[in-house]
LUMKE-856894 format. One record per residue (C-alpha): residue number from 1; chain; x, y, z. Coordinates in steps of 0.001 Angstrom, whole numbers. Layout:
   nr  kette        x        y        z
  NUM      A        X        Y        Z
...
REM end
This chain:
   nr  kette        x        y        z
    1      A    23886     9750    18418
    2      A    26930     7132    19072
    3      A    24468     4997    20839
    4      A    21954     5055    18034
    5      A    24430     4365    15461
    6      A    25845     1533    17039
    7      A    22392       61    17263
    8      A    21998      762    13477
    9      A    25305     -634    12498
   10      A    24293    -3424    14261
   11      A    20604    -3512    12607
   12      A    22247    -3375     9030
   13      A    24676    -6363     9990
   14      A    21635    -8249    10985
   15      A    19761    -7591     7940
   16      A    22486    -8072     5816
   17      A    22344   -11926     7141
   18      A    18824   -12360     6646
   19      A    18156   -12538    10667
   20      A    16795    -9330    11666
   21      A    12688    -9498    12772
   22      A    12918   -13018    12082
   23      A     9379   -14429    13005
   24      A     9498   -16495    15778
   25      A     5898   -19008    16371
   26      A     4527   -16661    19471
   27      A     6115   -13801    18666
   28      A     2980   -11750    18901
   29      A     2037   -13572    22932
   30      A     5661   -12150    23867
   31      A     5164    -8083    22081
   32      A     4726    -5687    24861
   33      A     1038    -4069    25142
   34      A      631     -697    24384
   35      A    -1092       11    27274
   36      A     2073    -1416    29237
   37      A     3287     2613    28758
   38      A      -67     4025    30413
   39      A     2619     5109    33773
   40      A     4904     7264    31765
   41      A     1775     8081    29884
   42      A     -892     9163    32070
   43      A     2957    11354    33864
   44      A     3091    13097    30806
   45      A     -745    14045    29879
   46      A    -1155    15605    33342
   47      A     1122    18077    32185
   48      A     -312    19032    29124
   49      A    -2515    22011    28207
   50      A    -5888    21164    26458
   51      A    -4054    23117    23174
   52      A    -1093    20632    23514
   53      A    -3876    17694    23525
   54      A    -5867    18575    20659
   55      A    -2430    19603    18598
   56      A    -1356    15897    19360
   57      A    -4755    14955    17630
   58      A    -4145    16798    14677
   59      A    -2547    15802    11396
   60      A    -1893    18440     8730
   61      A     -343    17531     5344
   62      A     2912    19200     5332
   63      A     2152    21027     1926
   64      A     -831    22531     3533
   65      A     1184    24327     6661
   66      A      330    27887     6525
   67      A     3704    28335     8544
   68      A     6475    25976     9652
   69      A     6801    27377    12959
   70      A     3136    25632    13630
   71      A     4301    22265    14335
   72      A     5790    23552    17391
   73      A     3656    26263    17994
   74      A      502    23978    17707
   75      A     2214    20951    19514
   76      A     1683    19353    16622
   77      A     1227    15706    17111
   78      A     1881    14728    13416
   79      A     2183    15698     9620
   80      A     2062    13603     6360
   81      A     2930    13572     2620
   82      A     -224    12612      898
   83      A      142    11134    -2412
   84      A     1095    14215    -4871
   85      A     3266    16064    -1266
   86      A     6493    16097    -1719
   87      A     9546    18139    -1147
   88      A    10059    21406    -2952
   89      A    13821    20320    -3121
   90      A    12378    17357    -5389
   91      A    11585    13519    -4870
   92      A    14934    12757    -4104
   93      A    16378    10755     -776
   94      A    18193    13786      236
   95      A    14918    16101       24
   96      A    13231    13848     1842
   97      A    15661    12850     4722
   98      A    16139    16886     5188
   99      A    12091    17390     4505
  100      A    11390    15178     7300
  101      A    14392    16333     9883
  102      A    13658    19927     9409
  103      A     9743    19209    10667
  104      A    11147    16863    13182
  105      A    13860    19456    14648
  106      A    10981    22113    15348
  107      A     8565    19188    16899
  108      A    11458    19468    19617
  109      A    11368    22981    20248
  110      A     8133    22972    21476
  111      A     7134    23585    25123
  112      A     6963    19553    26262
  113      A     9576    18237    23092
  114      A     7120    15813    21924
  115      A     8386    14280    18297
  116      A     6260    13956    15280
  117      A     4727    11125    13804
  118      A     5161    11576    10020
  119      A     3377     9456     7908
  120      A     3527     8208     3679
  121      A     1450     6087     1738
  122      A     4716     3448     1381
  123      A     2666      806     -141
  124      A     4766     -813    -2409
  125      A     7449      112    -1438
  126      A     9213     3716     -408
  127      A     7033     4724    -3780
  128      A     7717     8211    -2938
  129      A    10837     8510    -3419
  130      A    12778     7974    -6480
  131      A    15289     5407    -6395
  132      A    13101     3438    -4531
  133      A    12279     -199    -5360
  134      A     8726     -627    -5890
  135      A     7531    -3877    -5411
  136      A     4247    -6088    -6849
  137      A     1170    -4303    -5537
  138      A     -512    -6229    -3224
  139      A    -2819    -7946    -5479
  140      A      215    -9872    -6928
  141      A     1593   -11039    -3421
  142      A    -1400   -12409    -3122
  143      A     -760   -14612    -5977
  144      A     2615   -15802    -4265
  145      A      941   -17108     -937
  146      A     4253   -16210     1021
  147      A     3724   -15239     3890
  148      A     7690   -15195     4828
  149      A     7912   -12764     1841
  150      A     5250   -10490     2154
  151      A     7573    -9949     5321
  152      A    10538    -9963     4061
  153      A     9727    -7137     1420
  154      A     7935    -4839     4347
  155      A    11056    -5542     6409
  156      A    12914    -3572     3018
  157      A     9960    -1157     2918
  158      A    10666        6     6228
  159      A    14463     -126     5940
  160      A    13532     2271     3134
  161      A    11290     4428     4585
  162      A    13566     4688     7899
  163      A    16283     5821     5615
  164      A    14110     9382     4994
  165      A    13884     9113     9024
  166      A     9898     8603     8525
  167      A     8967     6000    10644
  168      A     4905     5639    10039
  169      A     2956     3840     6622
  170      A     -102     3626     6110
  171      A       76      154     5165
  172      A    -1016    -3142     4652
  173      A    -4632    -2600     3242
  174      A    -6470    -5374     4186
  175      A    -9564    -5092     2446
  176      A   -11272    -7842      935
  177      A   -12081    -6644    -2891
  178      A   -15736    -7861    -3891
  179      A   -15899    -6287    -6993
  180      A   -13044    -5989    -9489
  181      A   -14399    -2685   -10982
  182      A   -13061     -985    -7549
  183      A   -10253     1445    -7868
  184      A    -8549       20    -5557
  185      A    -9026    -3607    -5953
  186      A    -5127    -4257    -6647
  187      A    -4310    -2391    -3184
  188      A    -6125    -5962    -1618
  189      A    -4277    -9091     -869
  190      A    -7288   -11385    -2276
  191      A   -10974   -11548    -2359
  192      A   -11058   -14284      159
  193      A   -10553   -13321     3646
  194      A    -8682   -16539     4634
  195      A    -5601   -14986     2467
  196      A    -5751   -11385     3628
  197      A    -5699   -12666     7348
  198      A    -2271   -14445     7196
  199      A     -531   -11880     4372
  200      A    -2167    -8859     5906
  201      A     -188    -9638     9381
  202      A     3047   -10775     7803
  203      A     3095    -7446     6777
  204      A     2554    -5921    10052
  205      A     5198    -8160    11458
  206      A     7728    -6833     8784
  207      A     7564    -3256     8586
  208      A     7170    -3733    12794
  209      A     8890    -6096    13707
  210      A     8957    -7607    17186
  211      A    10063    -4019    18842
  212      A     8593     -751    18063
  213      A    11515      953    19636
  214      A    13784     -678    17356
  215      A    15463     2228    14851
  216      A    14395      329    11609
  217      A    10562     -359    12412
  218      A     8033     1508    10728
  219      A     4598     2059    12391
  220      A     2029      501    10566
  221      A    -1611     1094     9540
  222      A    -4184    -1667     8899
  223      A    -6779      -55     6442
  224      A    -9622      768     5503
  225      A   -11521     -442     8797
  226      A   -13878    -2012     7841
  227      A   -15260    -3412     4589
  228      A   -14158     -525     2190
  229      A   -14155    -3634     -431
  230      A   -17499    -4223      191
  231      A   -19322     -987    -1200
  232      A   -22481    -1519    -3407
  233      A   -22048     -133    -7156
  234      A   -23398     3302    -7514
  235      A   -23009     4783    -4380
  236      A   -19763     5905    -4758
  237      A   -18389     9562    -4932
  238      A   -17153    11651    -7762
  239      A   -15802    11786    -9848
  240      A   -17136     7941   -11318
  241      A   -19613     7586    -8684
  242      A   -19192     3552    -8949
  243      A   -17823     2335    -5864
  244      A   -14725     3838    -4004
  245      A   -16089     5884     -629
  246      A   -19188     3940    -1237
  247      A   -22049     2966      984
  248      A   -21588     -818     2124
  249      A   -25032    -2629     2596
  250      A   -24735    -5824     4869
  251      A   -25679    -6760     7637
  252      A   -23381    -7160    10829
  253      A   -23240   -10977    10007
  254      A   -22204   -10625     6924
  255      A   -19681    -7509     7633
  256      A   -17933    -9263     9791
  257      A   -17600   -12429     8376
  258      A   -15933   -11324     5008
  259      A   -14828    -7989     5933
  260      A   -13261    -8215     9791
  261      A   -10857   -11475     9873
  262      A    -7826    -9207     8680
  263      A    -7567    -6992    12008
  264      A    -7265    -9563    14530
  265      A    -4238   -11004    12803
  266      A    -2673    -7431    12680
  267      A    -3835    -6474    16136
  268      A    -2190   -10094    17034
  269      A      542    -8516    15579
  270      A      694    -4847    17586
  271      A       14    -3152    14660
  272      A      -53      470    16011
  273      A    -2748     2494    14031
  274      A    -5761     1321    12204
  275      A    -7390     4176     9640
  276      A   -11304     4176     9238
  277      A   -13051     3788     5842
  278      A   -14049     6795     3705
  279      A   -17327     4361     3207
  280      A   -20374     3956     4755
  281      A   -21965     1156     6246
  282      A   -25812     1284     5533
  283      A   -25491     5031     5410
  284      A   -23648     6276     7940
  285      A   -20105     7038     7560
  286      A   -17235     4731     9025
  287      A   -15682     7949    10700
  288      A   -18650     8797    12369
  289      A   -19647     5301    13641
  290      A   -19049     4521    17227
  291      A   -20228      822    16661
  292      A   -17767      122    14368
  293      A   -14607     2430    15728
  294      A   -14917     2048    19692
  295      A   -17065     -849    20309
  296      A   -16323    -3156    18056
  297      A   -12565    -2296    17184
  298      A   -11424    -1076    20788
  299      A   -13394    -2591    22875
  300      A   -14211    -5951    21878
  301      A   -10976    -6315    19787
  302      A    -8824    -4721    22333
  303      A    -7366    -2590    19988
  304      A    -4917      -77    22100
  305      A    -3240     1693    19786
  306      A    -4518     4966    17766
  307      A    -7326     5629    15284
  308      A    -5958     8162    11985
  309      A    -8740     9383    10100
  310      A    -8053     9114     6254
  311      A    -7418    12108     3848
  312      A   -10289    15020     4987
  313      A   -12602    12252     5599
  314      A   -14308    14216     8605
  315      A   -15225    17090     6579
  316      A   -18041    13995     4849
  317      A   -19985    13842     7720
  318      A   -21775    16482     8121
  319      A   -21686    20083     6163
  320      A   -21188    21740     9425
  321      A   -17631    21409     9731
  322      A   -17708    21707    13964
  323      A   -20327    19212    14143
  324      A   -18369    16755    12085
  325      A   -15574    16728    14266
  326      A   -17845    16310    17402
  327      A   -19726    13324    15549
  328      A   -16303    11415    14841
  329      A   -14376    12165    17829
  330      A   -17082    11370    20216
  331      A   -17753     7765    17853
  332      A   -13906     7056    18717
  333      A   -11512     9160    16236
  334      A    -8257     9492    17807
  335      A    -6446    11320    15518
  336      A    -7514    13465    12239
  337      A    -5891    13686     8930
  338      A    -6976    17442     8345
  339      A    -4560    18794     5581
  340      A    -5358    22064     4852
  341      A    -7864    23137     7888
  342      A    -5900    22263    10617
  343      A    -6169    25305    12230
  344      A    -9683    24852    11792
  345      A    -9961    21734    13658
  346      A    -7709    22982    16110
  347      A   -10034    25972    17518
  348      A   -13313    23917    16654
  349      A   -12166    21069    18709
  350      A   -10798    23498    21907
  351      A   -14920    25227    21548
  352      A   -16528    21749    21632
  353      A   -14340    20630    24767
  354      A   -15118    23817    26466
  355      A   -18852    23488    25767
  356      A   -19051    20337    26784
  357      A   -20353    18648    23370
  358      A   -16855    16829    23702
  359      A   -15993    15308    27107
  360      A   -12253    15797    28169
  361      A   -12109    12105    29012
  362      A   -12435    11200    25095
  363      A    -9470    13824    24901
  364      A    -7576    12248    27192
  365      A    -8219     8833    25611
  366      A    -6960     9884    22270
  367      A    -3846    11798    23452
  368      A    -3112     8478    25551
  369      A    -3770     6345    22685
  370      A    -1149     8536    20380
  371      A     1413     8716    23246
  372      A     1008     4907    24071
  373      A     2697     4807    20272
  374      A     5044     7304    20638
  375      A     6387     5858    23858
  376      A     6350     2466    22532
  377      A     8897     3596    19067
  378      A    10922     5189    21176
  379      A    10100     9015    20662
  380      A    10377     9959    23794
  381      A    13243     8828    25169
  382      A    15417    12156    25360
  383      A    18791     9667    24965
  384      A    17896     8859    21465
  385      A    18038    11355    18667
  386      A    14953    11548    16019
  387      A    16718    12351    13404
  388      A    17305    10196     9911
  389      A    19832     7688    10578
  390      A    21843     8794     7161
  391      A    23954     5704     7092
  392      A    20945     3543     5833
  393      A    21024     5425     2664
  394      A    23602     2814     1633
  395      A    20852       13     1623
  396      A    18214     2366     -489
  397      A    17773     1245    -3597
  398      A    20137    -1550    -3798
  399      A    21047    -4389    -5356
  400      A    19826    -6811    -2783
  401      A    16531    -5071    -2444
  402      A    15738    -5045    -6076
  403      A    16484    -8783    -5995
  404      A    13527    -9313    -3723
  405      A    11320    -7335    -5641
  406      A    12745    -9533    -8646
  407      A    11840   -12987    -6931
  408      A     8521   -11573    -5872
  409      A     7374   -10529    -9129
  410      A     8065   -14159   -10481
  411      A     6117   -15709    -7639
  412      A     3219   -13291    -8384
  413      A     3417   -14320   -12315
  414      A     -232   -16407   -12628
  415      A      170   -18943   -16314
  416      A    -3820   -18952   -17480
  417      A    -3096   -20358   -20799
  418      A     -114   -22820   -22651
  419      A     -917   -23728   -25759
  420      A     1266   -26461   -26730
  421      A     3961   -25494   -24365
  422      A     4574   -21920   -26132
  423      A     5936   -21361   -22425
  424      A     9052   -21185   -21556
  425      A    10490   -20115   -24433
  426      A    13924   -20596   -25792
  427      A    16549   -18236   -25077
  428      A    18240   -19255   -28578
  429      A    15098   -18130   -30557
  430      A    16539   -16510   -33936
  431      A    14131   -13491   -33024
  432      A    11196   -12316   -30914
  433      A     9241    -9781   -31492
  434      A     8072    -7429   -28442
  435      A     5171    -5603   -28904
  436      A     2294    -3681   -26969
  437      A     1700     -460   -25149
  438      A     2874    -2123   -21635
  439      A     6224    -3442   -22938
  440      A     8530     -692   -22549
  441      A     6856     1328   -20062
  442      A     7736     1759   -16433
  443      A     5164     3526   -15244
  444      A     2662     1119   -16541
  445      A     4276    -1816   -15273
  446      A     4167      326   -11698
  447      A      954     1246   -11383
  448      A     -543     3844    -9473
  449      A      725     5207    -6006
  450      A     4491     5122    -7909
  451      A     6429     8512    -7401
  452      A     2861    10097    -7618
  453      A     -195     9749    -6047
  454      A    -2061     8340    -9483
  455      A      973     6860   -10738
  456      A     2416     8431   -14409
  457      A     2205     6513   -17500
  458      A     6126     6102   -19604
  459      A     9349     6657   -17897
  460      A     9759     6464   -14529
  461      A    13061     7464   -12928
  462      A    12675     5668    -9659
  463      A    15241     2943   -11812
  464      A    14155      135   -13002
  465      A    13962    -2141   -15916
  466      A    11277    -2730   -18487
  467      A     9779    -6016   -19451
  468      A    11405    -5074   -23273
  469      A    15125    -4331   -21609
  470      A    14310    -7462   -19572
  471      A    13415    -9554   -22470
  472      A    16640    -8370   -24234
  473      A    18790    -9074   -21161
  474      A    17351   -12507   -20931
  475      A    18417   -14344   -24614
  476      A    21319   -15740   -26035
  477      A    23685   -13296   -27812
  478      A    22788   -14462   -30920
  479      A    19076   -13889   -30392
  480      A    17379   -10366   -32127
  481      A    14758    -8754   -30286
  482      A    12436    -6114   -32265
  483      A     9984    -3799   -30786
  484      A     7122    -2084   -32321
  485      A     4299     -368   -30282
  486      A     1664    -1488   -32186
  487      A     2775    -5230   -32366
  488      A     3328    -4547   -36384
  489      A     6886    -5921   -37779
  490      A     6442    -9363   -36252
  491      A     6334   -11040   -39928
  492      A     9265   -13915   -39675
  493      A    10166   -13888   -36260
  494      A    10010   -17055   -34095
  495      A     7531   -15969   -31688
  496      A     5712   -12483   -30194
  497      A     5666   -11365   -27114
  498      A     3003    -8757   -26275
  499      A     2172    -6521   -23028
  500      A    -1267    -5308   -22406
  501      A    -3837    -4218   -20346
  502      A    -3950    -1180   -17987
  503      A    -1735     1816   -16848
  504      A    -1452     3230   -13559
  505      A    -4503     4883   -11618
  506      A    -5660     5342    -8110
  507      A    -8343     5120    -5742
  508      A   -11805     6517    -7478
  509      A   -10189     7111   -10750
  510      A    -9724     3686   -10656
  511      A   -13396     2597   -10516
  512      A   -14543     1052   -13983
  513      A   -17506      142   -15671
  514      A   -16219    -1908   -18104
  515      A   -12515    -3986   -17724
  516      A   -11977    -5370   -21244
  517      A    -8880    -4788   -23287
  518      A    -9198    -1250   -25186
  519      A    -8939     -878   -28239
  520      A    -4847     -317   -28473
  521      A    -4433    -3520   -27150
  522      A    -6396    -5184   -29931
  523      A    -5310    -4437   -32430
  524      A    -1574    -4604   -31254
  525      A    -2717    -8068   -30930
  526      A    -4327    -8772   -34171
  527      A    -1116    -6953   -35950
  528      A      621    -9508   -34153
  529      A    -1474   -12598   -34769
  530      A    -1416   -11673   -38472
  531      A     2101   -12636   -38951
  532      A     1268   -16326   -37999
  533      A     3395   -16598   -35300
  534      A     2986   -18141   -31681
  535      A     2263   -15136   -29353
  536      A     2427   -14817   -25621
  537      A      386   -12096   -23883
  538      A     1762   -10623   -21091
  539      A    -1503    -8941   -18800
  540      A     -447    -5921   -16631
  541      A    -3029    -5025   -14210
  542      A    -4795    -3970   -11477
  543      A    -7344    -6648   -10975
  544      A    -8797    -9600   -13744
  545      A    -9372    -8496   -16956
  546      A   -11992    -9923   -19388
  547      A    -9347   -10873   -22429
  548      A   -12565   -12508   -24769
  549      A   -10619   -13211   -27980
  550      A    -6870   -12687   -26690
  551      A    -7253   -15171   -24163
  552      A    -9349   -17705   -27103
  553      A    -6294   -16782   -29756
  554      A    -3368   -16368   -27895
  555      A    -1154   -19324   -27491
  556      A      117   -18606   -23949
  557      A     -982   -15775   -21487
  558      A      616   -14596   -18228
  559      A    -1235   -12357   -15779
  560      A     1642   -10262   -14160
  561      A     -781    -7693   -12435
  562      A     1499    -4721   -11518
  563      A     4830    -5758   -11076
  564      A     6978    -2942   -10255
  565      A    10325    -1790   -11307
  566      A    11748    -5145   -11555
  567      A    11089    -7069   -15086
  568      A    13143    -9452   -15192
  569      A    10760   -11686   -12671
  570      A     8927   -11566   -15519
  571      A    11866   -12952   -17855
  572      A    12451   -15125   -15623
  573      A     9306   -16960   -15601
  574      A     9106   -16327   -19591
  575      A    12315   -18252   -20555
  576      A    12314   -20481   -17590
  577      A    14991   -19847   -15337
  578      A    11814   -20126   -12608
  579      A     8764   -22075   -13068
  580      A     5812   -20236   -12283
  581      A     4502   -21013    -8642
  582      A     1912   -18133    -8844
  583      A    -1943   -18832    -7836
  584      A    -4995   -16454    -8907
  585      A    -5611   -14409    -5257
  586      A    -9100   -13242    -6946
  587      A   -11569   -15207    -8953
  588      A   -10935   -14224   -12922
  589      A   -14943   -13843   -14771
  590      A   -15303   -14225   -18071
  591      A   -17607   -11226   -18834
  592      A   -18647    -8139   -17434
  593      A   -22168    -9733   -16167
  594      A   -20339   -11943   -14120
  595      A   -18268    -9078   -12483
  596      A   -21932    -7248   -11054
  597      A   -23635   -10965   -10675
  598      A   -21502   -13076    -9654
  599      A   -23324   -16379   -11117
  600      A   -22161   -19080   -13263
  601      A   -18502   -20894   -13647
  602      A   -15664   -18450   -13961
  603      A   -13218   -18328   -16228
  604      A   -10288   -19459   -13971
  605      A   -11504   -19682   -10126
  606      A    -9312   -18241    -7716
  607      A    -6262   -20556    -7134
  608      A    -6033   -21359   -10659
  609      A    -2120   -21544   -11941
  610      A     -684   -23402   -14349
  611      A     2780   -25103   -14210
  612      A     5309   -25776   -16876
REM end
């Protein structure tokens, strides 16, 4: 323990002065290959039991564990948190840091004292855990076309994360969002593959770094392989049946081409895990395709690290639950996310091997392809310990972190509209009025995967502040700032502000036929417009909206996506203490025909962004 502390005091002093992970041009030539640990490797696997193999393969959500005692009874090679799994102490950084040792402490005890992987869904941020900061969601980075600080906030992210002693995210998506009515679009860096490629891997390189083994990297996870943001609408699942887990229908051209230029950049980058799509591609399910997962991925992009199914996505394959797991392990699976059947998989696995329907030497590859990792972060080196590192809880949460999520939120602000230069507004304004269901909200201004899996609509006590408290924090003394919900009240004030547009969802409850303002939001607005003042809309959201009249009527009108705890980057921008810099990462339609056809001029093509 004195030697890992040292090397975190040390850590901390480097980030503290910006240095730590700095990127370096050919820092990627110089990272160690995986397979570089196939000696100590191939030493250890000759030792192990078929049982220890397949519990190495196996990932159970640790809210699903019929008993504790089965991660080292199983050999258990890993557990998770899905989105709703969380302590039964609570959400806090304590719970968590003495969730994730407890697991970790039996992982020891079993026969070989092979640690856990333990994964999260840390996508913006520890988003877990409250107290976190939650940053922009990655459709708002996009916006900023910072590379350096797409890094620099997964370099917090896994300073965050490390701080619970959970050292794996599934993070960065880099899907390429083709249609806006996806769930998930926001969870995408752009629609253009040319900005995923070079955001996508400056995430890798953050929540990385240049050494696996160092005690603040965070494994990461470049997802959904490949083109989950390519699925045609209507084939996707339930509950909307639109287009999450949906069936994508291109060609191989095509597939790769818009789909495939984020992984090399990550692999470039030793990303350590990659996670299959729930989709399909031209019917047959990502999981179960050995084209896509072993000679495409491994084989011709060298890919050495491990494959994690995502959440249960075996059991879609096939209704026969044994014959699923043949179909995706043989196609390349390396590891399965299995939640509640574990067990299940576990004895269904051991049959197929002893059958012969499973070879051992696709065992063997997995388990090597999981230890490769382990060896590579450090996990097995029986000087170290594998606990938390408590003394990072300092850094969690803190001033300096939330000031990064503050400067990336006003880099992610887009300007579509300044009617005679509404924007910035004075700070000595006798009074603005703040209206709309988004203003005061900050679980709105989150978004989904914040504290819970589909995010929670009002207060959030991860901390924070609220575009309102932001807006008050921002003006003169003198200045009176009124609130109303339903933008009523605003009669005599200098100007409006008011906040619209979506609250927080994920994944397939996501998915929507139609993305124009509700109703709420008009007629917030038209209370607003009504009292003849100049009003700015603020847009929170997931993806482009179609804002038909707002955007006609409104005299100024920021797209802030889903900012995160931190409004005042959106003050900021509003009263000009930062011009905005921001640039659309998706192309913004002007109707919902456009969205399914694609045809005619958009309403503000991708890169659009005014200036003051």
């Amino acid at each position: 323990m004195k030697n890992m502390c040292a090397v975190s005091v040390a850590g901390l002093m480097l980030v503290a002065m910006g240095l730590f992970w700095a990127s370096d041009v050919g820092a990627a030539e110089k990272r160690m290959k995986l397979s570089s640990f196939d000696p100590q490797v191939k030493a250890l696997l000759a030792k192990m039991t078929l049982e220890e193999k397949i519990g190495q393969m196996t990932q159970p959500d640790q809210e699903s564990l019929a008993d504790a005692s089965d991660v080292e009874n199983l050999s258990l090679g890993s557990l998770l948190s899905g989105g709703n799994s969380d302590p039964k102490a609570g959400n806090s950084l304590e719970a968590w840091t003495n969730l994730y040792d407890s697991y970790q402490k039996r992982a020891m005890k079993s026969r070989l004292g092979i640690p856990i992987l333990y994964g999260v869904d840390g996508l913006h941020g520890h988003n877990n855990v409250l107290g976190a900061v939650i940053f922009p969601h990655n459709i708002g980075l996009g916006c900023t076309r910072n590379a350096a600080l797409v890094e620099k906030i997964s370099r917090i992210t896994a300073l965050e994360i490390r701080a619970t002693g959970i050292q794996w995210t599934f993070a960065p998506c880099v899907a390429v969002p083709q249609d806006i009515r996806w769930g998930r679009t926001y969870e995408g860096f752009s629609d253009d593959p040319e900005i995923v490629k070079g955001l996508g891997a400056a995430a890798v390189r953050g929540l990385q770094g240049s050494d696996l083994s160092s005690p603040l990297a965070v494994l990461a996870c470049a997802k959904h392989f490949v083109a989950d943001g390519g699925t045609t609408y209507g084939t996707g699942t339930s509950p909307k049946k639109l287009l999450d887990q949906g069936d994508v229908k291109l060609d191989e051209a095509t597939l790769r081409r818009i789909h495939l230029p984020g992984y090399p950049p990550a692999l470039a980058e030793g990303v350590g895990t990659v996670m299959p799509s729930y989709t399909s591609w031209n019917g047959v399910k990502t999981s179960a395709s050995k084209r896509l997962m072993t000679e495409i991925l491994k084989n011709e992009l060298g890919f050495e690290g491990f494959l994690i199914s995502d959440y249960n996505a075996i059991d879609q394959i096939d209704k026969n639950y044994k014959k699923a797991i043949a179909i995706s392990i043989n196609a390349g699976m390396d590891m399965a996310m299995v939640t509640k059947q574990y067990r299940d998989f576990i004895k269904n696995l051991k049959e197929l091997v002893d059958e012969g329907q499973v070879p051992m030497s696709r065992i063997d590859d997995a388990v090597t392809r999981i230890l490769r990792v382990k060896f590579a972060m450090g996990l097995m080196d029986k000087n170290r310990s594998q606990l938390a590192d408590r003394s990072l809880w300092s850094q969690f949460g803190s001033e300096a972190h939330r000031q990064v999520a503050r400067q990336a939120v006003r880099e992610s602000l887009v300007l579509l509209k300044n009617e005679k230069k509404v924007l910035p507004i004075s700070k000595q304004a006798a009074r603005i009025h703040v209206g709309g269901k988004n203003a005061s909200n900050l679980g709105n201004q989150c978004g989904g995967w914040t504290i819970e899996w589909q995010g929670k609509s009002g207060e959030v006590t991860t901390g924070g502040t609220t575009i309102l408290k932001a807006i008050e924090a921002s003006v003169s003394p003198k200045t009176k700032v009124t609130y109303s919900l339903d933008g009523t009240g605003a009669e005599g004030a200098s100007l409006g502000v008011l906040v619209v547009g979506e609250g927080p969802y994920a994944e397939m409850f996501g998915d929507a036929a139609d993305l124009a303002l509700d109703a709420k939001d008009m007629e917030a607005f038209r209370n607003m417009k009504k009292a003849g003042i100049p009003v700015v809309v603020v847009v929170i959201s997931g993806r482009p909206m179609i804002l038909g009249d707002v955007l006609e009527q409104a005299d100024g009108v920021v797209a802030a996506w889903y900012p995160g705890t931190e409004g005042r980057g959106v003050s900021d921008v509003l009263f000009g203490d930062y011009k905005p810099t921001g640039k659309l990462s998706f192309n913004w339609p002007k109707t919902m025909e456009q969205v399914a056809d694609k045809k005619g001029e958009y309403q503000f093509a991708r890169g659009f962004g005014l200036r003051y």
